[in-house]
C-alpha positions in Angstrom: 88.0 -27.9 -99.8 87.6 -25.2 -96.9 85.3 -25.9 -94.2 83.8 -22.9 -92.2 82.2 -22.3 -89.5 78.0 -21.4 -89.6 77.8 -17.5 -89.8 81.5 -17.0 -90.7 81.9 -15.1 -93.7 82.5 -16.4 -96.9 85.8 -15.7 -99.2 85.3 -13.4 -102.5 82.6 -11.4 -100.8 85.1 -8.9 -99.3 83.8 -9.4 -96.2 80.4 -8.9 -96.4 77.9 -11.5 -95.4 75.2 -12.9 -97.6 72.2 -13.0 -96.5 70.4 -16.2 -95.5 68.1 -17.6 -98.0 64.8 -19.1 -96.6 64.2 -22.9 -97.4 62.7 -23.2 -100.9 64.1 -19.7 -101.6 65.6 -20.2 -105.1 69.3 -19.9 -105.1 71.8 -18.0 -107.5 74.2 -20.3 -109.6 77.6 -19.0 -109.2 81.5 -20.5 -110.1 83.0 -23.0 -107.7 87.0 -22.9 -107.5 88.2 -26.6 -108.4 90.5 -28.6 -106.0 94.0 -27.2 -105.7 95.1 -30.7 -107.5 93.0 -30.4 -110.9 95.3 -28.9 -112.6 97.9 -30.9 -111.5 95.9 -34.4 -112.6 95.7 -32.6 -116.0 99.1 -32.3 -116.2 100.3 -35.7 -115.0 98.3 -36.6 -117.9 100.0 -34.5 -120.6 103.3 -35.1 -119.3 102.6 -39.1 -118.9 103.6 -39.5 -122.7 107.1 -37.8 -122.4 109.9 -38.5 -119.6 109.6 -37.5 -116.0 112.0 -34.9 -114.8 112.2 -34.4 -110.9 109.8 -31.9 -110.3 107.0 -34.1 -112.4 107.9 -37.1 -110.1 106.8 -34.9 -107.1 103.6 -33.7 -108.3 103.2 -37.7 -109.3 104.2 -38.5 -105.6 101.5 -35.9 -103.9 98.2 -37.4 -102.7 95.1 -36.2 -105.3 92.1 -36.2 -103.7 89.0 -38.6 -104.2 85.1 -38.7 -104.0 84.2 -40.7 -101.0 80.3 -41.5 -100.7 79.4 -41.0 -97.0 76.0 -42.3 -95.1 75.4 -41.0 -91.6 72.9 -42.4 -89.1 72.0 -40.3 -86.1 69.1 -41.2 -83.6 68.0 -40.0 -80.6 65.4 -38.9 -78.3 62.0 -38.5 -80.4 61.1 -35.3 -82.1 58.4 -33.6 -83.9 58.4 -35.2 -87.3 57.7 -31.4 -88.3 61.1 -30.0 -87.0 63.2 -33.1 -87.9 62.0 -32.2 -91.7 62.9 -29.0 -91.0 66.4 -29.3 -89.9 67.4 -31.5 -92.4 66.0 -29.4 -95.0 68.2 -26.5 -93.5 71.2 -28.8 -93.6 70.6 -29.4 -97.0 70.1 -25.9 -97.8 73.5 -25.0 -95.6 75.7 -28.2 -97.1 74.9 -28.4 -100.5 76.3 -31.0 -101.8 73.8 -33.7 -99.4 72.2 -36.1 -101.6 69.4 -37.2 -99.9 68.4 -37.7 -96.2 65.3 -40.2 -95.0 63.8 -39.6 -91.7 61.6 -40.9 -88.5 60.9 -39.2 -85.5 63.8 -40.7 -83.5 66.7 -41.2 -86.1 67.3 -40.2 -89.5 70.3 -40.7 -92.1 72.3 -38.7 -94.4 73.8 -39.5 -97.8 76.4 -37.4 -99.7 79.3 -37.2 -101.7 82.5 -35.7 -99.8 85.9 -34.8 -101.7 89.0 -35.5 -99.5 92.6 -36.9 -99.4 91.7 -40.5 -97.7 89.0 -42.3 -96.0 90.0 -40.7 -92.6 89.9 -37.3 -93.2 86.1 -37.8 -95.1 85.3 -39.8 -91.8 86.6 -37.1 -90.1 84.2 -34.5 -92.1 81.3 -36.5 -91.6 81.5 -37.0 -87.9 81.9 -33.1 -87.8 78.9 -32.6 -89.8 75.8 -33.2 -87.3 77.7 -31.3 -84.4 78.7 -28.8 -86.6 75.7 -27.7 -87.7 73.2 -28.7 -85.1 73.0 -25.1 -83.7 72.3 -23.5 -86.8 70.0 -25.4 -88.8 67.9 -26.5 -85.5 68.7 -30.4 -85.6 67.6 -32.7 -82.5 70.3 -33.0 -79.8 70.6 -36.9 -81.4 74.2 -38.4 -81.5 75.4 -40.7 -84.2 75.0 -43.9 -84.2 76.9 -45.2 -87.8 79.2 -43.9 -90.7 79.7 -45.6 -94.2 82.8 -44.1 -96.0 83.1 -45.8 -99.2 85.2 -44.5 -102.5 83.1 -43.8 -105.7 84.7 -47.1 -107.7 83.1 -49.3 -104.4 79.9 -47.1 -103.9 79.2 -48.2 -108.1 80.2 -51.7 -107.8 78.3 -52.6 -104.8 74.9 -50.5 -107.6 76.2 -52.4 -110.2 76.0 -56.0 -108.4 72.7 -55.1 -106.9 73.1 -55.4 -103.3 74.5 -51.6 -102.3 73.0 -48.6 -100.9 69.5 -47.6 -103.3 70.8 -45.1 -106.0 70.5 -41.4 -104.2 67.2 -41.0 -105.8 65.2 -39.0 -105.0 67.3 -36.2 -104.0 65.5 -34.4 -101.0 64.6 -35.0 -97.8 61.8 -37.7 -97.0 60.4 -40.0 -94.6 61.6 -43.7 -94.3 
């Protein structure tokens, strides 16, 4: 999955910048590329019935990556409830894929899905994400204070037996 910088410009659009939607501005659906190991996983499976040759052993062999549910705390200094909504309806609006984030005046948290290789390079992500995009969608100068990485199969056991996060519903930003 590529990462990019705020304001760099995106691939396919031969380099010309979109530009920025305001919040609640409806957005246009468009195609998104899959991981460069889907169609690998769809072959493992066809070939899984036949015998392996070499090559089919080294796709086998190469890390596929996973869903790993993420939930950021940040807190800090308070801050007009206002701006705090704000900002993390920006980031919602710049990271799409955030589930849903609950706020206060001094601390908030984040809830998303993130596809990566492992748990350290989705912890990795996360702990980029608030730095990363403070500047641009005008977040509070507040530093983090937890992470939860789980994978999916733990993130729907823990629903399942009743004593794991609250399902990601509503999706949105709101108040604790």
């Amino acid at each position: 999955m590529r990462r990019a910088r705020p304001g760099d410009v995106p691939r396919g659009t031969g380099g010309v910048p979109h530009a920025r939607r305001a919040v609640g501005e409806e957005r246009t659906l468009t195609s998104v590329e899959a991981g460069a190991d889907f169609d690998d996983a769809e072959e493992t499976a066809e070939r899984s019935a036949g015998p392996q040759s070499e090559s089919d052993s080294r796709v086998d062999d190469r890390e596929q990556s996973k869903l790993w549910h993420i939930t950021l705390s940040v807190s800090g200094a308070e801050a007009p409830l206002k701006e705090v909504r704000r900002g993390l309806e920006q980031l919602a609006h710049d990271h799409p894929f955030l589930l849903t984030s609950r706020y206060a005046n001094d601390h908030a948290e984040i809830r998303y899905w993130e596809e990566a290789r492992d748990l350290h390079d989705a912890a990795a992500v996360a702990l980029r994400l608030w730095g990363e995009h403070r500047s641009s969608a005008r977040l509070p100068p507040w530093e983090i204070v937890g992470l939860e990485v789980i994978d999916r199969q733990t993130y729907h056991q823990r629903i399942a037996e009743g004593y794991g996060p609250p399902p990601a519903a509503p999706v949105g930003v709101h108040p604790f």
